[in-house]
LOKESE-896971 format. One record per residue (C-alpha): residue in one letter; x, y negated, z negated. Coordinates in steps of 0.1 Angstrom, whole numbers, plus 5000, padded with zeros to 4 digits. Example, Ala and Ser with C-alpha at 12.3 -4.5 7.8 and 13.67 -1.06 7.14 Angstrom:
% residues 2
A512350454922 S513750114929 
//
This chain:
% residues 282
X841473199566 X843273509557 X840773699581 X843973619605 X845573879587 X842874159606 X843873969640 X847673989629 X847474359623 X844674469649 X845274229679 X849074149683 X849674519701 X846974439726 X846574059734 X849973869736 X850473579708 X850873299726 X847773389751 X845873459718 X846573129706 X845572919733 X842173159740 X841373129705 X841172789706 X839672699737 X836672969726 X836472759696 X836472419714 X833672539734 X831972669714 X831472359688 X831272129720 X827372119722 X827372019687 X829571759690 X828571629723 X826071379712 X828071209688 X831571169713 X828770999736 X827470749716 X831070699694 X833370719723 X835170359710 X835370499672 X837470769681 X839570689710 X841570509690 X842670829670 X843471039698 X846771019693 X846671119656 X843971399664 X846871589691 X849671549666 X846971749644 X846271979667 X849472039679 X850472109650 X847172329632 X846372519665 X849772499682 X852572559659 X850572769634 X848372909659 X850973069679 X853973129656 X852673389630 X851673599663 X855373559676 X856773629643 X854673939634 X856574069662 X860074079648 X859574059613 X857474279584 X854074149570 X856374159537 X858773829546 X855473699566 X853473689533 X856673529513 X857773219539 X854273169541 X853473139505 X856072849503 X853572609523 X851772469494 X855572369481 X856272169513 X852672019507 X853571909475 X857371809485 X855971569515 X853671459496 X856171339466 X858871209491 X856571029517 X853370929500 X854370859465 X852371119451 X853271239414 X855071579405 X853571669373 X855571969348 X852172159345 X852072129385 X855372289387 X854672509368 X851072589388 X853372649418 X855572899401 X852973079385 X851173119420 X854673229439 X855773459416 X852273609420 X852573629455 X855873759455 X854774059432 X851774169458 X853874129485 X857074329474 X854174579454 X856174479416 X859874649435 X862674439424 X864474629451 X862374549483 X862774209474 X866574209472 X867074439505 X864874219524 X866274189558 X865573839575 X865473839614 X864473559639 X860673589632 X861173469599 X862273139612 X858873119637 X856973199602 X858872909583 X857872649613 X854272789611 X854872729569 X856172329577 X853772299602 X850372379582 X852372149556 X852471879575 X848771949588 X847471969555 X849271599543 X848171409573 X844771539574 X844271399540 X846371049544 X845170979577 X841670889572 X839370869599 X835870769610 X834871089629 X832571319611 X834071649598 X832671869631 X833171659655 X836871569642 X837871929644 X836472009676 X838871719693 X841671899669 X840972229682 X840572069721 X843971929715 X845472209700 X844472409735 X845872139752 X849572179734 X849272549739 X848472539774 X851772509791 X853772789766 X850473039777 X851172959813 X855073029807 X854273339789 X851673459814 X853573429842 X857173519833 X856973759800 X853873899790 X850673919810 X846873879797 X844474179803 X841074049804 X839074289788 X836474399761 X839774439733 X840574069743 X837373919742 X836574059706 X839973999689 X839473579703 X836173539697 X836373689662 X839873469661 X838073169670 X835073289647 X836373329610 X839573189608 X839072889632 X835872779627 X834472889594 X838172879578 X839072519593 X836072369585 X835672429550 X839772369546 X839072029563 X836271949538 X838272079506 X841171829519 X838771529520 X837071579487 X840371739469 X843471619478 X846471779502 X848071939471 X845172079456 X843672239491 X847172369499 X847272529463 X844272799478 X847172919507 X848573129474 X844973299473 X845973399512 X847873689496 X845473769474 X841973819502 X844574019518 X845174259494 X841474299493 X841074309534 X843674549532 X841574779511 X838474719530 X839474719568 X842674909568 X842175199538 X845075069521 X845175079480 X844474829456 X847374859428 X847874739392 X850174479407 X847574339427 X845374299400 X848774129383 X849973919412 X846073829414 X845873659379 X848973469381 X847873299416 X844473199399 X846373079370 X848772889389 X845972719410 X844172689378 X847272489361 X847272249397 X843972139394 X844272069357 X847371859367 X845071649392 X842271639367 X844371519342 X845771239368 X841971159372 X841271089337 
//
């Protein structure tokens, strides 16, 4: 998932972030179609009945946090990007408390803090001082929508249980989440930014709809079913963390002693949330 950092940084100049959005999805709709085919034609009366639920999912996975990390990378620094985004796994945990009864443990507060504080040391590289003179600007309010939005993905998903298959529930997510982008591309191709339809757009959304749609969603979704919303929205802290290391990889950038820092306190965090739901277990 946190391969949508390369798109972030390589993409965004070329391909416009709403028109991103929608193509990403709509390649990955299409492209898990054949797959899913069969089963939609046999099952047609097992599903329709979720449709609804499935584009409130979409609209929200592919829509809200599909498009506004794009339109926020435009106005506002990876830096406050990496920071509102981190705080998703809290508003997991927070719906999760307020609207499905589920427990707040100590030693899962305490997971959480460990796991933002190690965030917050990658992101602002262990300066004290980029944190306080951090400068917030209209993008940071698209990133906190896309923050509540994957929050509110991630607590459905689990709580609303369904009788589709993994695949084949995704690929109606991702179909719908096309669908909710559809009308913002056409706005945005016609009256702000136009698409060029070339080799640079084809490869940045079909590497989009790739590795952090397909491969990324997938295994999310599965994690979710066998783990729990709070647990799966624990591994968003690790988002910082892969990229830090995609950073170092793709983009020549340096791998720090606060990295290695921020690193260990993320894993320790997520470490002290599963104990919390193990615990709850036994």
């Amino acid at each position: 998932m946190a391969s949508n950092l390369i798109i972030a940084r390589g993409a965004t100049s070329s391909v416009p972030p709403i028109s991103l959005a929608f193509w990403r999805w709509l390649f990955c709709f299409l492209i898990l179609l054949p797959f899913a085919y069969p089963f939609f034609k046999k099952n047609f009366n097992s599903y329709k009945k979720e449709l609804f639920r499935l584009f409130v999912l979409g609209s929200l996975a592919c829509g809200i946090c599909g498009a506004f990390p794009f339109i926020a990378g435009k106005t506002t620094t990876v830096v406050n990007m990496g920071i509102i985004y981190s705080s998703s796994p809290i508003f997991i945990i927070l719906i999760s408390f307020f609207f499905f009864n589920e427990k707040l443990k100590k030693i899962q507060f305490l997971g959480i803090l460990f796991s933002l504080v190690g965030v917050i040391l990658i992101v602002v590289k262990a300066d004290i001082n980029s944190l306080i003179s951090l400068k917030f600007t209209t993008g940071d309010f698209w990133m906190l929508g896309a923050s509540i939005g994957w929050a509110l993905y991630t607590v459905y998903l689990f709580n609303w249980k369904s009788e589709l298959p993994i695949i084949e529930r995704f690929t109606l997510i991702s179909m719908f989440g096309a669908i909710s982008l559809l009308p913002f591309f056409i706005i945005e191709d016609n009256f702000f930014i136009k698409t060029s339809y070339d080799l640079n757009f084809l490869k940045w959304t079909i590497f989009a709809a790739i590795s952090p749609s397909i491969i990324a969603f997938l295994l999310f979704n599965y994690v979710n079913k066998k783990l729990g919303a709070s647990i799966t929205g624990s591994v968003l802290y690790l988002y910082t963390v892969y990229g830090a290391v995609y950073g170092y990889i793709f983009f020549n950038e340096n791998l720090e002693m606060y990295h290695l820092f921020g690193a260990l306190l993320v894993f320790l965090g997520i470490f002290l949330i599963k104990k919390s739901s193990d615990d709850k277990k036994t």
